[in-house]
C-alpha positions in Angstrom: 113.5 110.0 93.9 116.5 111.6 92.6 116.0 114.1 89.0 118.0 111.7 87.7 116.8 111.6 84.1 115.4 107.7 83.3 116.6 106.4 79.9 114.9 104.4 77.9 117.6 101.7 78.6 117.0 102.2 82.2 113.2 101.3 81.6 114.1 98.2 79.8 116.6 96.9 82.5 113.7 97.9 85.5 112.0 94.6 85.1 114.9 92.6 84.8 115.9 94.3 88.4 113.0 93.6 89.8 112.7 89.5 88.8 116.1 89.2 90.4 115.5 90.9 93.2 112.4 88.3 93.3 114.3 85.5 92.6 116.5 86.8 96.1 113.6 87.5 98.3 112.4 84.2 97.4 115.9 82.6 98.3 115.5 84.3 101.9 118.4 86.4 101.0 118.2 89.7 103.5 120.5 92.1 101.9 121.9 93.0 98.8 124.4 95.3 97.7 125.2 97.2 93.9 127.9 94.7 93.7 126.2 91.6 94.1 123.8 92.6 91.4 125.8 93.8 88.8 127.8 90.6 89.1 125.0 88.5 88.8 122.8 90.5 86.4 126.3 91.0 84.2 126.0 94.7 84.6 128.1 97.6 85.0 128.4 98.7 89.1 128.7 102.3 88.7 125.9 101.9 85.9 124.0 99.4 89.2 124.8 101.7 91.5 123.0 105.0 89.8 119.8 103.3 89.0 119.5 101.9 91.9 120.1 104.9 93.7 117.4 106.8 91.7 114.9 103.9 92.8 115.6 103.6 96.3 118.5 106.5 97.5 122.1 105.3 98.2 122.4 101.9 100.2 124.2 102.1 103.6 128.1 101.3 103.4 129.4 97.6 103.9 125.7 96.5 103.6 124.0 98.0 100.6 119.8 97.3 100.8 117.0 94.9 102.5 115.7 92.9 99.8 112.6 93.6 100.8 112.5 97.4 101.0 114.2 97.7 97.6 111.2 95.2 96.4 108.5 97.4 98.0 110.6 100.5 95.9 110.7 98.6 92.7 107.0 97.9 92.6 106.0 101.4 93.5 108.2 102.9 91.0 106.6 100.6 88.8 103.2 100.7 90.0 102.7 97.2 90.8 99.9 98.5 93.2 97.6 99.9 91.0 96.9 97.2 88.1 97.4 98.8 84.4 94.3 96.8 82.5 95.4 95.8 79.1 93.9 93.6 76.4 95.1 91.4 72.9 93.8 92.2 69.4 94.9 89.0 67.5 94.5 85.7 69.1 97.1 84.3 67.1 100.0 81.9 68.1 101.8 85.3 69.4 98.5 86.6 70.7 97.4 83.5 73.2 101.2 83.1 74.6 100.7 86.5 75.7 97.6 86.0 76.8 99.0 82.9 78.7 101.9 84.7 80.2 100.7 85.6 83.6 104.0 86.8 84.6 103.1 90.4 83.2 101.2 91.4 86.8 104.2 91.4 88.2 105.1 94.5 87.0 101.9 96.2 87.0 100.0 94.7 84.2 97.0 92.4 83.8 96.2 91.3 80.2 92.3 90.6 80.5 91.4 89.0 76.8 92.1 88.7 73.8 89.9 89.4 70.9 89.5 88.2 67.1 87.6 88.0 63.9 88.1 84.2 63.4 85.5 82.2 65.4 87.3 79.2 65.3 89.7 81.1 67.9 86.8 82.8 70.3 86.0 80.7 73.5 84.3 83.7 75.4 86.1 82.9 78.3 89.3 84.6 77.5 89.2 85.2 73.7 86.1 87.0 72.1 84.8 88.5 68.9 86.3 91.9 68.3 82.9 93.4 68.0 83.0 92.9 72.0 85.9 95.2 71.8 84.4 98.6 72.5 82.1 97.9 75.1 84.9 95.5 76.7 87.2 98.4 77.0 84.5 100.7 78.5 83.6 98.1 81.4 87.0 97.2 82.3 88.6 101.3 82.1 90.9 99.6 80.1 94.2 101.5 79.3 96.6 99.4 76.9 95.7 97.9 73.8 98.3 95.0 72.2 98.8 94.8 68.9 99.4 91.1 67.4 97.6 90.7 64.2 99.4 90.9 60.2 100.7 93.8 58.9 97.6 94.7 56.7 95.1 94.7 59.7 97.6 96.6 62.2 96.2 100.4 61.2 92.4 98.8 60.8 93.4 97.6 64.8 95.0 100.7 65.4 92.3 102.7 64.9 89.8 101.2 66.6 91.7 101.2 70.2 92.2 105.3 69.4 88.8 105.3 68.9 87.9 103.8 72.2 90.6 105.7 74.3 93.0 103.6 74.2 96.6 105.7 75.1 99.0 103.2 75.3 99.8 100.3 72.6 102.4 97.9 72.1 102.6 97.0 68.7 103.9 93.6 67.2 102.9 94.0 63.8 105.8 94.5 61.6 104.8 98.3 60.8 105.6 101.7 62.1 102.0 103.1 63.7 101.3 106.9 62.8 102.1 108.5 66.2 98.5 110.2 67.8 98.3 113.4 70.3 98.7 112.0 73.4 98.7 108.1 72.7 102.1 105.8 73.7 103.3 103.8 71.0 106.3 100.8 72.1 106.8 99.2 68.5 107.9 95.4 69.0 109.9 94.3 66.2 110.6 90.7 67.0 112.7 90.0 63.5 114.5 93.0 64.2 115.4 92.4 67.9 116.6 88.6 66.7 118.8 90.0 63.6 120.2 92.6 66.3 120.9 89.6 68.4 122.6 87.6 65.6 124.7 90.8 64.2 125.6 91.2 68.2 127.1 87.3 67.7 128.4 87.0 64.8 130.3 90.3 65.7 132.1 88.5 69.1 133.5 85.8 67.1 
């Protein structure tokens, strides 16, 4: 890999790279070049070109890459390899389409269960109590903790995956999380995104 500083934009597009070139493989489509995927993907090509080239070195002339090897690159960049074990606090709406959404392994993630305080929502197949929560974490080495629940139990929530070693969270709750010595924070802020999304509209008109 190039030192070729990776931007947070970058990280955010990595995914989407790695689906298409998926979607390709899948296809039985051999080759693939910077061009082809910034067409499709609606990209720039010098912008293609560089991040691709950070992944997987520069393609050869005429031809560009083997699906395949530039898959194999992806998910080691990624870590596809070695699972990253992550788990739900909130078994709401948000919290069991998450939970649901098994696409997340693709990239190196497996969400294990979800937990909650309501016992209408615990089946203790997938969803448990959150007093499970500790010794869950321990047994499982897991290393992400996801953050769906209200506003006023986000810090309550927060606290209690610092407490059990948790260093990464991804936080849904419509708050800003205190950041912790060595502890990952990536706030989701869905109403945000969306009104970002509209602005972005409303401005091409």
């Amino acid at each position: 890999m190039s030192n070729y500083v990776i931007s947070f934009a970058m990280m955010n597009r990595l995914p989407l790279y790695l689906d298409y070139l998926l979607t390709l493989e899948a296809k039985g489509i051999k080759t693939v070049s910077a061009t082809m995927v910034a067409r499709d993907m609606g990209l720039g090509e010098v912008l293609v070109r560089k991040e691709l080239s950070v992944i997987s070195g520069k393609g050869k002339p005429r031809v560009g890459y083997k699906t395949d090897s530039l898959v194999k690159d992806f998910d080691k960049f990624l870590h596809v390899d070695k699972k990253t074990k992550a788990v739900i606090i909130g078994a709401g709406k948000l919290g069991r389409a998450l939970l649901g959404y098994d696409r997340f392994k693709k990239f190196g993630v497996d969400i294990l269960a979800a937990f909650d305080n309501d016992v209408d929502k615990i089946d203790n197949k997938k969803i448990f109590s959150i007093n499970k929560l500790p010794q869950f974490i321990k047994d499982h080495k897991v290393e992400i903790g996801i953050i769906t629940v209200p506003k006023e139990n986000a810090v309550e929530v927060y606290n209690l995956l610092l407490e059990n070693n948790i260093k990464g969270i991804w936080n849904f709750a419509p708050i800003t999380l205190a950041k912790a010595p060595n502890v990952i924070i990536k706030q989701q802020n869905l109403a945000l995104s969306l009104a970002h999304l509209n602005v972005m509209l409303k401005n091409e008109k």
